[in-house]
C-alpha positions as CSV (number, residue, x, y, z in Angstrom):
1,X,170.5,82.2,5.2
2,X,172.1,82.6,8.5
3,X,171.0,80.8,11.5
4,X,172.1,79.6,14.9
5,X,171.3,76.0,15.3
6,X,171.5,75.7,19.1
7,X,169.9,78.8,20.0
8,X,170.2,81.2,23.1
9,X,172.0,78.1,25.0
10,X,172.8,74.5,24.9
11,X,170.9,73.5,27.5
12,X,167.2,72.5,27.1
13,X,164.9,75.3,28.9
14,X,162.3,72.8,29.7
15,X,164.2,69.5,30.3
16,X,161.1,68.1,32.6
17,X,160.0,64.8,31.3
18,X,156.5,65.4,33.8
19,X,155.0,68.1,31.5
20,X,152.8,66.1,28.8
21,X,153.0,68.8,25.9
22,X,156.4,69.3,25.9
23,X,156.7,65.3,26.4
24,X,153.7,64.6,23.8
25,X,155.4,67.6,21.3
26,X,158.8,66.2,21.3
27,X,157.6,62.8,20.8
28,X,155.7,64.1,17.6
29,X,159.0,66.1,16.6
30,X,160.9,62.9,17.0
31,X,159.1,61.1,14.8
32,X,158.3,63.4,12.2
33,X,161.8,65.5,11.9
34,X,164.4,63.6,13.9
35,X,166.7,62.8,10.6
36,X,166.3,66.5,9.8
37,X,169.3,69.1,9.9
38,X,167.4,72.4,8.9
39,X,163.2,73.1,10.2
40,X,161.3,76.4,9.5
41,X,158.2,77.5,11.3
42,X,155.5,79.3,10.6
43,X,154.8,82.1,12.9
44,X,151.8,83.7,13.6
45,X,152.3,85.3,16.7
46,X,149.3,83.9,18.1
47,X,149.1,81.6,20.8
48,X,149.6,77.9,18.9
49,X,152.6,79.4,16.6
50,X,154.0,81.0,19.5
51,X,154.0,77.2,21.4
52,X,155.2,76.2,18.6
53,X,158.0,78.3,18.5
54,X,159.5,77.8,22.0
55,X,158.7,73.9,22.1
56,X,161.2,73.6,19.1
57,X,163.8,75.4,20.5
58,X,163.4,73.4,23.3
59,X,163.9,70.4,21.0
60,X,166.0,71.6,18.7
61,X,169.3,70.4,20.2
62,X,171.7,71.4,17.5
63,X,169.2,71.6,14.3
64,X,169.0,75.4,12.9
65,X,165.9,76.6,13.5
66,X,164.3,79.3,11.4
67,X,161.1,81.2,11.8
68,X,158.5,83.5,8.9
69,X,156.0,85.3,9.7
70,X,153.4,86.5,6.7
71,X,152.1,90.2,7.0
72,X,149.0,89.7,5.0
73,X,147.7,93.3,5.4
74,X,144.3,92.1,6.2
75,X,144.7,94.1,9.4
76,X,146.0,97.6,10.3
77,X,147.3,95.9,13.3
78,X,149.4,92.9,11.2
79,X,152.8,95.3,10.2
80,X,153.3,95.8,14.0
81,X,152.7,91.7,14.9
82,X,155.0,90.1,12.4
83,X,157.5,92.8,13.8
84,X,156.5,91.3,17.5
85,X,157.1,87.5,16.2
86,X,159.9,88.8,14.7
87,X,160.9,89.8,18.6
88,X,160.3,86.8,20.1
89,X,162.3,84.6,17.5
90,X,165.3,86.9,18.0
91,X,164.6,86.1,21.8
92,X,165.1,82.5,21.3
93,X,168.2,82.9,19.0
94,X,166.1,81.9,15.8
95,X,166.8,83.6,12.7
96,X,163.2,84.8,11.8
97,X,162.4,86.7,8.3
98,X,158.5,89.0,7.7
99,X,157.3,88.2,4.4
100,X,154.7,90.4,2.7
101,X,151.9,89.3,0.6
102,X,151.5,91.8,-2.2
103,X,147.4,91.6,-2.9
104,X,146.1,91.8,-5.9
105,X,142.6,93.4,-7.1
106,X,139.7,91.7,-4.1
107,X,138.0,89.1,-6.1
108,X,136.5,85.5,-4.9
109,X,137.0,83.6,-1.7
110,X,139.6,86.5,0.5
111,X,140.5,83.5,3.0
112,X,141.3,80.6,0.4
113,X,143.2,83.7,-1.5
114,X,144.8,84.3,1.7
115,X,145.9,80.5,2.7
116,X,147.0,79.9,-0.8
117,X,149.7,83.0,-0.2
118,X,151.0,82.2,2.5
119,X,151.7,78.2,1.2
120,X,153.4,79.9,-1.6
121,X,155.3,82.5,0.4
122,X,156.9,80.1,2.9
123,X,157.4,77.5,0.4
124,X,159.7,80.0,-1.6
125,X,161.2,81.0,2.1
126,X,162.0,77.2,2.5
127,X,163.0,76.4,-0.6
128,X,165.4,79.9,-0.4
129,X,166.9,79.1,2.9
130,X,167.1,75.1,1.8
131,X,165.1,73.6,4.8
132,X,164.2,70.2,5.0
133,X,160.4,70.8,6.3
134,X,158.0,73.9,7.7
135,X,156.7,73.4,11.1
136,X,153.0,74.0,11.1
137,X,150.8,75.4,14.6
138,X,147.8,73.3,13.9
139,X,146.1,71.5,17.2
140,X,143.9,69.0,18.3
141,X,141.1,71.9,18.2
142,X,142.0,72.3,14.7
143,X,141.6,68.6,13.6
144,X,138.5,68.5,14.8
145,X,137.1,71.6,13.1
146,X,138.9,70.6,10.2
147,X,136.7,67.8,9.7
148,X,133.7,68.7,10.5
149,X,134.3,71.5,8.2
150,X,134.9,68.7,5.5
151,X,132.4,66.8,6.8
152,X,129.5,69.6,6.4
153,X,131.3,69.5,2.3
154,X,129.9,66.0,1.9
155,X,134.0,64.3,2.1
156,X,134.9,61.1,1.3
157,X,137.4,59.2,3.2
158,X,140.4,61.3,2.4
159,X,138.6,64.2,4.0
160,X,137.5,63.0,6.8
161,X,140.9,61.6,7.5
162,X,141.6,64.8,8.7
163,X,145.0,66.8,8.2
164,X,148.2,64.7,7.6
165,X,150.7,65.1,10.8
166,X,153.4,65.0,7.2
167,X,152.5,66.1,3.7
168,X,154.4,67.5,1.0
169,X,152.9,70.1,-1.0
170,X,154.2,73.2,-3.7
171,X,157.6,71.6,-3.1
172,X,157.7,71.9,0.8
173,X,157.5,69.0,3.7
174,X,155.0,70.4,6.3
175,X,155.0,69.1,9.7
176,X,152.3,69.2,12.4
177,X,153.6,68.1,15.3
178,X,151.0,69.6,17.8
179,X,148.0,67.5,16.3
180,X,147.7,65.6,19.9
181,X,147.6,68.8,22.1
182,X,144.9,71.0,22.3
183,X,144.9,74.5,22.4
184,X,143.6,75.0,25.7
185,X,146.5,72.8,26.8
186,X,148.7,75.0,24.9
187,X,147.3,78.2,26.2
188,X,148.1,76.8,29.7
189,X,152.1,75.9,28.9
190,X,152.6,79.5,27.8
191,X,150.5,81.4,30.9
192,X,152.6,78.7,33.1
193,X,156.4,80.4,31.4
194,X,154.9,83.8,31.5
195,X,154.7,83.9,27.6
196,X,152.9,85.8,26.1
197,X,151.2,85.8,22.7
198,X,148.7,87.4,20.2
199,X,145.2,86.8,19.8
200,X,143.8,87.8,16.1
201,X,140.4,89.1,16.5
202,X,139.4,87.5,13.2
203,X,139.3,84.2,15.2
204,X,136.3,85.6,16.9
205,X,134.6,86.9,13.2
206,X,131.5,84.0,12.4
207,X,131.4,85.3,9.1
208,X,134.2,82.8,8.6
209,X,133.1,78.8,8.1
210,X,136.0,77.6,10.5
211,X,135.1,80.3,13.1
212,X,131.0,79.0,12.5
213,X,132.0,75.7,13.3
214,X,134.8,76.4,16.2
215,X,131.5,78.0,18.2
216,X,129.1,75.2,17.6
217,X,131.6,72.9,19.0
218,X,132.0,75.2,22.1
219,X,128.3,75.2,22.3
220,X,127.3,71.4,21.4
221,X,130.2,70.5,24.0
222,X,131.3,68.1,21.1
223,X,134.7,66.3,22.2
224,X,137.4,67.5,19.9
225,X,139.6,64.3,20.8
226,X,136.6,62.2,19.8
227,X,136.3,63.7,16.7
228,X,139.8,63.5,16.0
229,X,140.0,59.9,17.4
230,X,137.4,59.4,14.2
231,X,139.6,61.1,11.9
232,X,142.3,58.8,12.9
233,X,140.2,55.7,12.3
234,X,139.5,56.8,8.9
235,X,143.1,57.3,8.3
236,X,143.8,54.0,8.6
237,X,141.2,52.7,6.4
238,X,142.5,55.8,4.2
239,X,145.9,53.9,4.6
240,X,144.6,51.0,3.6
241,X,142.3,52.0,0.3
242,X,146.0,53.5,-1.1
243,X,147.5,50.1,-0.8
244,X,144.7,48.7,-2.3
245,X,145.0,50.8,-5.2
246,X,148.6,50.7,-5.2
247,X,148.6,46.8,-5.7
248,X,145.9,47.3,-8.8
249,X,148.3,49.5,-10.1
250,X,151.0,46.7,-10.2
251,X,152.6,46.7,-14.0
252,X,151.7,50.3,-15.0
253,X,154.1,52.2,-17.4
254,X,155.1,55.3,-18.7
255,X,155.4,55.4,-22.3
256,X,156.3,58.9,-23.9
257,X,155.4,61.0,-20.8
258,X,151.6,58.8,-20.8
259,X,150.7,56.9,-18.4
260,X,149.1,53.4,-19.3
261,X,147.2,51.6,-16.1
262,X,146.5,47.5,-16.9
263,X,143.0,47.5,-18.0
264,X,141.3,44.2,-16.1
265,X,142.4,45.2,-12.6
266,X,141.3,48.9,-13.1
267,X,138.1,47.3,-14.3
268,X,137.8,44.8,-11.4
269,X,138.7,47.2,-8.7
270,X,135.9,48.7,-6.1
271,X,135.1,51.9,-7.5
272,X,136.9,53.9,-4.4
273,X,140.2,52.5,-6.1
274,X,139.4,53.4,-9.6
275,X,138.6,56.8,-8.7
276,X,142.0,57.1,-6.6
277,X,143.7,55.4,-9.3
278,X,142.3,57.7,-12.1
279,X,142.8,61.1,-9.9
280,X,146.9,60.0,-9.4
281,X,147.1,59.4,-13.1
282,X,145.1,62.6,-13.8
283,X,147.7,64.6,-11.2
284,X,150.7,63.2,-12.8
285,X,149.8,64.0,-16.5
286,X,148.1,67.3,-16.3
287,X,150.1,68.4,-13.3
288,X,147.1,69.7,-11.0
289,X,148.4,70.3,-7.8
290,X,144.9,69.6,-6.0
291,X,142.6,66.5,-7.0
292,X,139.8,67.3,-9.0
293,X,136.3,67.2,-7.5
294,X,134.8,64.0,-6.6
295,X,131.8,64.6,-8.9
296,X,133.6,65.2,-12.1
297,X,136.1,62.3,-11.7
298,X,132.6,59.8,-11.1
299,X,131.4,61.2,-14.1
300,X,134.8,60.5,-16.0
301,X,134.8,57.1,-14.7
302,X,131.6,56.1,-15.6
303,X,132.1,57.2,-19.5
304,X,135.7,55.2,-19.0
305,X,133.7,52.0,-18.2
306,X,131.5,52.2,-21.3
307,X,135.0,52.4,-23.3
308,X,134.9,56.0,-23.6
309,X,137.3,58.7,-23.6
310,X,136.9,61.4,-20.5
311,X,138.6,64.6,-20.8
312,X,139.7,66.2,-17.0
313,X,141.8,68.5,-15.3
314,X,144.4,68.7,-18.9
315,X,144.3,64.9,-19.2
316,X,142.8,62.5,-21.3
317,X,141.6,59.0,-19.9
318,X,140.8,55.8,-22.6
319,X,140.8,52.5,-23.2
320,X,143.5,51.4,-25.3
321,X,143.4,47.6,-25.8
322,X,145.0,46.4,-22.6
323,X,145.6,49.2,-20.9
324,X,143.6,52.5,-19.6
325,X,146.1,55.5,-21.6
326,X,146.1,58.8,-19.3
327,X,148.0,61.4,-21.6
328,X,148.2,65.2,-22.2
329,X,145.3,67.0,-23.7
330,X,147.0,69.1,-26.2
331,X,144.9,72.0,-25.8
332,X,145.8,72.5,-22.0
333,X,149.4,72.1,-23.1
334,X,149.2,74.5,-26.4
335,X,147.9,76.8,-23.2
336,X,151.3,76.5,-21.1
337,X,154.0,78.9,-20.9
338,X,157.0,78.7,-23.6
339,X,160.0,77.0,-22.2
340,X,163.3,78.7,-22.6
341,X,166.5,76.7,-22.1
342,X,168.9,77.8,-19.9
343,X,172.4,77.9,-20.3
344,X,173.1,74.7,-21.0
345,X,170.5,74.0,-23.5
346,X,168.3,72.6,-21.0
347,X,164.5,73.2,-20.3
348,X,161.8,71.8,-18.3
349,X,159.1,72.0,-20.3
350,X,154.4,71.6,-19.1
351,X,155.9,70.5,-15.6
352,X,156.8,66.7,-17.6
353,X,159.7,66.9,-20.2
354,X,163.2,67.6,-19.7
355,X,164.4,68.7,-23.1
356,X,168.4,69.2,-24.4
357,X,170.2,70.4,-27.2
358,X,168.8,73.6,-27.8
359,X,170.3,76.2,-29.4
360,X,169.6,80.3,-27.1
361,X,166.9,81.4,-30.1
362,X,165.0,78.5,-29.3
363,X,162.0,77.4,-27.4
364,X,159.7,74.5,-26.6
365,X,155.7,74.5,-26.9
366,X,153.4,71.8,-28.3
367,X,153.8,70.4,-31.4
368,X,150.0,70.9,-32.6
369,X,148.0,68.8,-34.6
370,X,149.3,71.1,-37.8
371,X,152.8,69.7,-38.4
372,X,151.7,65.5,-37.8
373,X,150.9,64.8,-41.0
374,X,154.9,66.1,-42.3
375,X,156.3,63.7,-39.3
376,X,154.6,60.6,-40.3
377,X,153.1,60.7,-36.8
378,X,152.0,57.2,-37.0
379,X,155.0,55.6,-37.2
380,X,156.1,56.9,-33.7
381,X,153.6,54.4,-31.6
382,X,151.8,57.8,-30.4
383,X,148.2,58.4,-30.7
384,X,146.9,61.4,-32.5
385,X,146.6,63.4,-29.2
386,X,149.8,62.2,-27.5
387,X,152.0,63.6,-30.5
388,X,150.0,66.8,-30.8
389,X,150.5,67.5,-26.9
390,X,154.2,66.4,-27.0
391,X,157.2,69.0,-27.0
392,X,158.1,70.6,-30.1
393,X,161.4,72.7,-30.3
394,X,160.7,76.1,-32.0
395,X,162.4,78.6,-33.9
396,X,159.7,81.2,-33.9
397,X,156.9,80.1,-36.1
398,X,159.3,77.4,-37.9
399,X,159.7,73.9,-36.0
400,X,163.4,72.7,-35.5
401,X,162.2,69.2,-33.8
402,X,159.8,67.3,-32.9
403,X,161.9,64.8,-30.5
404,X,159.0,61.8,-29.8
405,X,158.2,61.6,-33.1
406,X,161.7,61.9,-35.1
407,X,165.5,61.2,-33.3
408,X,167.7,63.7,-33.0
409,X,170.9,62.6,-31.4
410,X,171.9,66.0,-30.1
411,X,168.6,67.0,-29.3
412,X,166.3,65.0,-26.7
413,X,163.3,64.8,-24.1
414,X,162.6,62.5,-21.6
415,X,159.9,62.6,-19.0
416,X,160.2,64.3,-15.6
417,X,157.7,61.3,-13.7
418,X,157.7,57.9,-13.9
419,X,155.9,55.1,-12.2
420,X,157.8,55.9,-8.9
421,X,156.3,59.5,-9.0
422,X,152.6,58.2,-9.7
423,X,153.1,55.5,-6.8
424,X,153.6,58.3,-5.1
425,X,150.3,60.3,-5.8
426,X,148.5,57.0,-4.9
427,X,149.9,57.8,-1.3
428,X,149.5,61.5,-1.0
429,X,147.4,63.3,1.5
């Protein structure tokens, strides 16, 4: 975990206020990371990461600054770069670790496989060496492409919104701080300092849909700051569809780990807040860390409106009286993994339950629909479903507890999210 927060030297290399990235980077850093104490960034080696890189310690001033590099194998050539990154962290005084992504058999999308490793990699590197946020290479260029990447998917507003400068995701704050710079401007600030960096050849492959669409911009001579300009324009109306939906939202509840949304206003609301309503309450219940597709949750909310049930993503959504009722589909949590209490008797149970009291030889799964009619189910307030996808406490094939449904002083559950945490979700991006 070791680090030196003011690098080589305490003075600023760059301290020119007349150069616009450093100026437009620092401003972005400012805003995005100024109350933060400990910052990781993701190195690549190529020339945005390695920007990045010396633009931060530049700005640093006293934070500790840590750098990770992923080897993803793809490339004979990828061993021998991270070491280089590795190089020209230590260069900078930044504390800078390789990490290896282990691939399993080849099977579906190799590039989707590959992003999703490397979010998982360096959110276990942050969470490991306790940073407050990852620091993430991504330029103007990149905007643009991004959206009309999205754009070519048929994306709604979120989409087109283009990334978030901030967004938390598998646990970890990632930062963008060079969204306003380009990467020709970038390419020019490291030629100007004699830096030098990596190009990846992949970049160049048009077998890939980012590298398809990076071209046609080069030959359309389509502005990327226009484009992003767009994407900023629908991020305000973004902005402004969450506070929509956050204000139909107003009295919801959690009841036994279910959330229940006030019926007339998620009735009444435009049909871009329902879905965003529904797809927060689907996230929190079933615990997807993505939103489902658009399709599927228009099909959901149509059946909803006629006062049907709509089974999605390990929820269920109904009408129930005064309320729409968002609970666990027992089936997806029958599915999860046993949860085994640690030393304390505690264990965190589908991602929603915080369970204590239990005993080493115990652990928690669904209660089932097989034991409700013994507990007098109906009694508890629950419906049919919510009891049967609630936490049991197990003694191999004999149940100890079922804590919703009868009180056990010493032994209890309580849910992980509330309302704060689905607010929350409204506002994600």
């Amino acid at each position: 975990m070791g680090c030196d927060p003011a690098g080589p030297c305490d003075e600023d290399p760059d301290p020119t206020t007349d150069d616009p990235v450093t100026r437009r980077v620092h401003a972005a850093l400012d805003r995005l990371a100024g109350d933060m104490s400990r910052l990781g960034i993701a190195l690549s080696g190529g020339g945005d990461s390695t920007a990045l890189l010396h633009l931060a310690q530049g700005w640093a001033r006293g934070r500790c600054l840590m750098a990770a590099t992923i080897d993803h194998g793809l490339r004979p050539e990828s061993t021998a770069e991270a070491a280089g990154a590795g190089r020209a962290a230590a260069a900078l005084g930044i504390d800078h670790a390789t990490l290896s992504w282990q691939r399993g058999p080849a099977s579906g999308n190799l590039m989707a496989a590959a992003r999703d490793a490397r979010l998982r990699l360096l959110s276990d590197w942050a969470a490991q060496n306790r940073l407050d946020a990852v620091l993430l290479g991504h330029t103007l260029d990149d905007q643009a492409e991004t959206v009309l990447m999205r754009l070519a998917r048929g994306a709604g507003v979120d989409g087109l919104a283009g990334m978030s400068a901030s967004r938390r995701a598998n646990g970890t704050v990632w930062l963008r701080p060079m969204l306003a710079v380009s990467r020709a401007e970038l390419r020019d600030w490291l030629t100007a300092r004699g830096i030098g960096w990596v190009d990846d050849p992949s970049n160049e492959n048009a077998d890939y849909d980012r590298v398809r669409i990076r071209k046609a911009v080069e030959a359309l001579g389509l502005p990327a700051a226009r484009i992003a300009q767009s994407a900023a324009n629908l991020a305000s109306a973004r902005d402004a569809l969450q506070d929509v939906a956050a204000a139909a939202a107003s009295g919801a509840e959690i009841r036994n780990g279910s959330l229940y949304l006030p019926w007339t206003p998620f009735r009444r609301a435009p049909q871009e807040v329902r879905r965003r309503l529904i797809v927060a309450g689907l996230r929190l219940v079933g615990g997807a860390d993505y939103p489902p597709r658009r399709e599927a949750v228009l099909r959901a909310l149509t059946a909803i409106l006629t006062g049907a049930r709509a089974t999605l993503e390990g929820a269920i959504a109904e009408p129930a009286g005064d309320w729409l009722r968002i609970m666990r589909e027992p089936v997806a949590a029958a599915r999860g993994a046993p949860g085994v209490p640690d030393a304390q008797g505690e264990c965190r149970w589908d991602g929603r339950w915080l369970l204590s009291g239990l005993c080493a030889d115990q652990q928690v799964r669904a209660l089932g629909y097989d034991p409700l009619p013994g507990l007098k189910w109906r009694l508890s307030g629950l419906a049919r479903d919510e009891a049967a996808a609630s936490p049991g406490i197990w003694k191999g094939a004999q149940l100890i507890a079922a804590p919703l449904l009868e009180s056990r002083a010493e032994m209890t559950a309580r849910p992980l999210a509330g309302v704060p945490e689905f607010m929350a979700l409204l506002y994600t991006h």
